[in-house]
Backbone as a chain_set.jsonl record, in Angstrom:
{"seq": "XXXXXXXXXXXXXXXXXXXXXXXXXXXXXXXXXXXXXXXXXXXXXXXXXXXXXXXXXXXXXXXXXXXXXXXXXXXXXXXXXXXXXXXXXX", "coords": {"N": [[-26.182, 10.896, -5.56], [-24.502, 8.511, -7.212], [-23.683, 4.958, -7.044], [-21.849, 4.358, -8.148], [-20.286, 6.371, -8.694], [-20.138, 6.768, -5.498], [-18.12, 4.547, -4.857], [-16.17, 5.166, -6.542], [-14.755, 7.238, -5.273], [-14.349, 5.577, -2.79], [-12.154, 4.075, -3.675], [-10.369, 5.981, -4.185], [-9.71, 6.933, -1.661], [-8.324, 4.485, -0.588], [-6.779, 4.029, -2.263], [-4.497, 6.332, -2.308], [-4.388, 6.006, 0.191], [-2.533, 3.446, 0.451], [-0.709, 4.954, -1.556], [0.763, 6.553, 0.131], [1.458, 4.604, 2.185], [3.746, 2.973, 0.875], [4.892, 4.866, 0.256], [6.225, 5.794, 2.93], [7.305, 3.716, 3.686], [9.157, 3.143, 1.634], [10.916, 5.157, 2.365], [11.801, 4.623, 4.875], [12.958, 1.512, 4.349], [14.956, 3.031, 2.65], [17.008, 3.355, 4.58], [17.988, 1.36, 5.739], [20.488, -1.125, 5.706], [21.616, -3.874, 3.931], [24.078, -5.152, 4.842], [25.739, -5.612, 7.529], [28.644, -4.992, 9.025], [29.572, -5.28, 12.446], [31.564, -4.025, 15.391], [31.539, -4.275, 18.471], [31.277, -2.062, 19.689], [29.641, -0.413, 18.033], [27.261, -1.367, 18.053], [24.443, -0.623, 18.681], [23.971, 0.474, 15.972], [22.609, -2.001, 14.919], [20.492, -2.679, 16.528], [19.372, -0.548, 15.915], [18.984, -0.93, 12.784], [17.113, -3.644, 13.299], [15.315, -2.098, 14.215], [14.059, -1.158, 12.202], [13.844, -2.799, 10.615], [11.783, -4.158, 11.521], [9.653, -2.392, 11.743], [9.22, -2.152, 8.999], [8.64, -5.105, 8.473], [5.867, -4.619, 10.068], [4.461, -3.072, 8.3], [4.004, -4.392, 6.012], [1.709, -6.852, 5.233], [0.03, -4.644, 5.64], [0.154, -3.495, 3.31], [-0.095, -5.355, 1.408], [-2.585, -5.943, 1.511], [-3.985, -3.771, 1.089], [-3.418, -2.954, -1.456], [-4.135, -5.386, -3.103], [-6.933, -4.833, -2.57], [-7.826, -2.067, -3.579], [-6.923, -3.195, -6.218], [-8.98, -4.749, -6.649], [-11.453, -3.578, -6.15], [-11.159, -1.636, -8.368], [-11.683, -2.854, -10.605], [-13.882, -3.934, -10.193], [-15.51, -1.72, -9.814], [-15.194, -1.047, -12.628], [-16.162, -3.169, -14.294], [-18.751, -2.608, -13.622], [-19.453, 0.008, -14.557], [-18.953, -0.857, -17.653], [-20.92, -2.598, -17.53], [-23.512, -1.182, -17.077], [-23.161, 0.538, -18.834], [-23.32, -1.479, -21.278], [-26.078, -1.687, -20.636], [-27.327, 0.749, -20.873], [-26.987, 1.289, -23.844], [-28.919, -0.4, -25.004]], "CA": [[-24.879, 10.36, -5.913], [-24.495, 7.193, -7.982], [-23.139, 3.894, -6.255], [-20.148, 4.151, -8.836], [-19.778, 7.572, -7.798], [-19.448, 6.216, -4.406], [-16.858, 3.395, -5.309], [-14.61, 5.347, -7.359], [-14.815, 7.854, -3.922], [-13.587, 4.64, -1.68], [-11.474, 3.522, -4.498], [-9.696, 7.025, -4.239], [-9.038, 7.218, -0.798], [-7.717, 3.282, -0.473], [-5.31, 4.331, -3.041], [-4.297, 7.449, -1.939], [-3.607, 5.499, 2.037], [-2.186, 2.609, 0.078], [0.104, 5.304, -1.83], [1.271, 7.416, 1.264], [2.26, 3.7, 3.292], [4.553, 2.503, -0.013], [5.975, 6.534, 0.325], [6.574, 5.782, 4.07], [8.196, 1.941, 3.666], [11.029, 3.321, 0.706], [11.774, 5.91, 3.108], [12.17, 3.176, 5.964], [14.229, 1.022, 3.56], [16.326, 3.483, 2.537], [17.678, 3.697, 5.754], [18.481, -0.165, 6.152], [21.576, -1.49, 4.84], [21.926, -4.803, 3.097], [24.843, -6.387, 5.514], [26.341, -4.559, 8.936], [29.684, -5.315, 9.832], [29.915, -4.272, 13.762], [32.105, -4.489, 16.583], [31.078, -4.502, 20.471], [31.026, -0.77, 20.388], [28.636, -0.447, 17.403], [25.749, -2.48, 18.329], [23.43, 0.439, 18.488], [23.36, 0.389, 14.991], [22.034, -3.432, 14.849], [19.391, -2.618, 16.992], [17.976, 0.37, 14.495], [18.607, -1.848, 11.489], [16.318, -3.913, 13.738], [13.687, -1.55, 14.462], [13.462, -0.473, 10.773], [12.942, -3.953, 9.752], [9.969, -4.55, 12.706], [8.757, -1.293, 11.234], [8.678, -2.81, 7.607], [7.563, -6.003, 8.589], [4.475, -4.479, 10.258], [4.0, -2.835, 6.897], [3.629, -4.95, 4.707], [0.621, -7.393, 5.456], [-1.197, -3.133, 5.291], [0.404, -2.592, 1.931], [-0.581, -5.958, 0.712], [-4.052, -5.769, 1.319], [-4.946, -2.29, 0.876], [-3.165, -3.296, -3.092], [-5.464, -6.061, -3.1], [-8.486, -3.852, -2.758], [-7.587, -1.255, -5.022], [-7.017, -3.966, -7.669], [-10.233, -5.602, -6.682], [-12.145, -2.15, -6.17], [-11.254, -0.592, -9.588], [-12.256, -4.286, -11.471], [-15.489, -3.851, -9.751], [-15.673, -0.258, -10.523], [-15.307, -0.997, -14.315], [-17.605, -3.888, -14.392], [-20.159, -1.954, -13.274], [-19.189, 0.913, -15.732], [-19.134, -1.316, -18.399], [-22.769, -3.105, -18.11], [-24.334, 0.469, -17.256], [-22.716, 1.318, -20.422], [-24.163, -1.526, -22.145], [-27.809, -1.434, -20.44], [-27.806, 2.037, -22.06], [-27.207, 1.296, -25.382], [-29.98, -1.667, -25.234]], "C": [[-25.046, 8.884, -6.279], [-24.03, 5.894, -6.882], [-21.816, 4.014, -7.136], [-19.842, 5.094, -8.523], [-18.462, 7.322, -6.093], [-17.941, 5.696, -3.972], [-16.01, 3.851, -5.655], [-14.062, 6.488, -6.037], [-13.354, 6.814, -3.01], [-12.349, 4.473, -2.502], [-10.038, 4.627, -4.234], [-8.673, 6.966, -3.101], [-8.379, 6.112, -0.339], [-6.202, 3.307, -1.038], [-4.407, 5.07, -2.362], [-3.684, 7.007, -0.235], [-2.664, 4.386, 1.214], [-0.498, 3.398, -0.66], [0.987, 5.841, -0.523], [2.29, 5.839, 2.078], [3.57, 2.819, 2.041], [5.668, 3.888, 0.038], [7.107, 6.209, 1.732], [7.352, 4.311, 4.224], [9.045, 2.256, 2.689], [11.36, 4.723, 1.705], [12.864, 4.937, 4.183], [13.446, 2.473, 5.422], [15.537, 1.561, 2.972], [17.506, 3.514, 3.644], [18.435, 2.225, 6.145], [19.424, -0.286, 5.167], [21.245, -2.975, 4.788], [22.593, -5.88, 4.643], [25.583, -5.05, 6.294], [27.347, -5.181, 9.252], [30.038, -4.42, 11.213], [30.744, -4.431, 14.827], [31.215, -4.131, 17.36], [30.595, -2.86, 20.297], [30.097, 0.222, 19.051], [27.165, -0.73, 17.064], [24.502, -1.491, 18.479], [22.434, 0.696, 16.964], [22.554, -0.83, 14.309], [21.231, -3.087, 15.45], [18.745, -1.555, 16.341], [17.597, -0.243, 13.27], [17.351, -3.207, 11.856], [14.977, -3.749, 13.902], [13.204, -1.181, 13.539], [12.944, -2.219, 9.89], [11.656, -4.51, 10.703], [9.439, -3.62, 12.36], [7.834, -1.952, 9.676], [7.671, -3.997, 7.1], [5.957, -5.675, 9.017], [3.467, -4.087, 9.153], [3.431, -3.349, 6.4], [2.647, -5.898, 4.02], [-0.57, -6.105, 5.296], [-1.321, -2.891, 3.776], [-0.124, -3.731, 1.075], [-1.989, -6.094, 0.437], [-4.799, -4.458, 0.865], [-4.436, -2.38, -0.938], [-4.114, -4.369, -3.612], [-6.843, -5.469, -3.32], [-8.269, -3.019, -3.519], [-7.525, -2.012, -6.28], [-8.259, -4.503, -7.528], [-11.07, -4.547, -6.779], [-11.823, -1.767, -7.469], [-12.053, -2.143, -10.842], [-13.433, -3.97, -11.6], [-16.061, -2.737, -10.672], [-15.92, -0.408, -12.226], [-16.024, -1.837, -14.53], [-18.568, -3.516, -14.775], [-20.614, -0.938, -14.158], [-19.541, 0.514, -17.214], [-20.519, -2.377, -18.567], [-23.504, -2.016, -17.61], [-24.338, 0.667, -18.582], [-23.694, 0.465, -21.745], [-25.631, -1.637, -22.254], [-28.277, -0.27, -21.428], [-28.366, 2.062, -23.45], [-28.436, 0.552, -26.005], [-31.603, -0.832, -25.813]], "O": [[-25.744, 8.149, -5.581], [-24.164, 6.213, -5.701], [-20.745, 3.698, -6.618], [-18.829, 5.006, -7.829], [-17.292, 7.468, -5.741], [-17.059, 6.115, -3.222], [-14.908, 3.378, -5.38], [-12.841, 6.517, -5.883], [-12.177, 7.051, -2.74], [-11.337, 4.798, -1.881], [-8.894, 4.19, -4.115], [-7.445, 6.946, -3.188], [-7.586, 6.474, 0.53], [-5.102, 2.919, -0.648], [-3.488, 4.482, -1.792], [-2.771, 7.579, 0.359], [-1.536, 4.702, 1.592], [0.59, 2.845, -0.501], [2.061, 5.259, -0.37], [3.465, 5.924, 2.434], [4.293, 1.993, 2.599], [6.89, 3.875, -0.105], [8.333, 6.31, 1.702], [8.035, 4.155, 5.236], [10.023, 1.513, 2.775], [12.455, 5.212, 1.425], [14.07, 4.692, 4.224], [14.601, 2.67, 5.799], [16.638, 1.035, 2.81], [18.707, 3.686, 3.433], [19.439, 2.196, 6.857], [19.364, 0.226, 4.049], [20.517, -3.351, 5.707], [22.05, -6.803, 5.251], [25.873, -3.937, 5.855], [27.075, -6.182, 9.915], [30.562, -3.306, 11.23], [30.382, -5.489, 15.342], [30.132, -3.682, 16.985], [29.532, -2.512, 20.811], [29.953, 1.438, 19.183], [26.335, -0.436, 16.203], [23.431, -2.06, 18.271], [21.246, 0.921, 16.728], [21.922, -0.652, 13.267], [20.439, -3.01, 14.511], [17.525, -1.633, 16.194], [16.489, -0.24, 12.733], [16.74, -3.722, 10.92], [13.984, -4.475, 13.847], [12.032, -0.804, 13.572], [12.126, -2.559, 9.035], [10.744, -5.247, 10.328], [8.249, -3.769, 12.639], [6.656, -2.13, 9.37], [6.766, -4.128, 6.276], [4.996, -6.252, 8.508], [2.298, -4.433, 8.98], [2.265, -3.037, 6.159], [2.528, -5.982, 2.798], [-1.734, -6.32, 4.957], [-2.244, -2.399, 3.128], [-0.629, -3.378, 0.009], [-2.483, -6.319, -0.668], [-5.93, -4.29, 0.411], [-5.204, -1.8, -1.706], [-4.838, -4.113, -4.574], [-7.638, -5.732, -4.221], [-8.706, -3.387, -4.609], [-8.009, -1.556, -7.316], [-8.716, -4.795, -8.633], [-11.614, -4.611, -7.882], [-12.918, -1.312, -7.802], [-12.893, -1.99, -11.729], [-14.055, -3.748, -12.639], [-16.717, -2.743, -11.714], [-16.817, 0.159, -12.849], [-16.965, -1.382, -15.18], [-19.226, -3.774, -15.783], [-21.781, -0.842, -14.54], [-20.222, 1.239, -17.939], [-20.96, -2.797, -19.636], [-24.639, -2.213, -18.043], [-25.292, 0.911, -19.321], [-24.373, 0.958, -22.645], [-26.322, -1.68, -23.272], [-29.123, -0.242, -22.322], [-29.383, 2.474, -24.007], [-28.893, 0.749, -27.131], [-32.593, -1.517, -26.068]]}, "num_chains": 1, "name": "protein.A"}
């Protein structure tokens, strides 16, 4: 198996976790509203709109980096593709 083989392998499954936690954070968000008007005997719902944004926040430092590497991982990937390609022709 090649080393680009490899790469486009990792590349796959980075994505592929990177897609699934962007699936799982617009679910999350859907669920949060914008602005909560509550009385005293509502407050239940302030503390989920709570826990969905401590959910999101934990998110999103995962979703930024694992997008990071996929954009940096496929660069690579083609780089590498592209002076193979032109060693060949040489």
């Amino acid at each position: 198996m090649s080393p680009l083989v490899g790469m486009m392998i990792v590349w796959g499954v980075l994505t592929a976790v990177l897609i699934i936690l962007l699936i799982y954070r617009s679910t999350l968000t859907m669920q949060e509203d914008d602005q909560l008007y509550l009385s005293d005997s509502e407050s239940h719902m302030q503390k989920e709109q709570t826990e969905i944004l401590t959910k999101v926040n934990k998110l999103n430092p995962f979703v930024r980096w694992l997008g990071a590497a996929s954009g940096v991982l496929i660069l690579v990937i083609a780089g590498i593709f592209i002076y193979q390609q032109m060693t060949v022709m040489q």
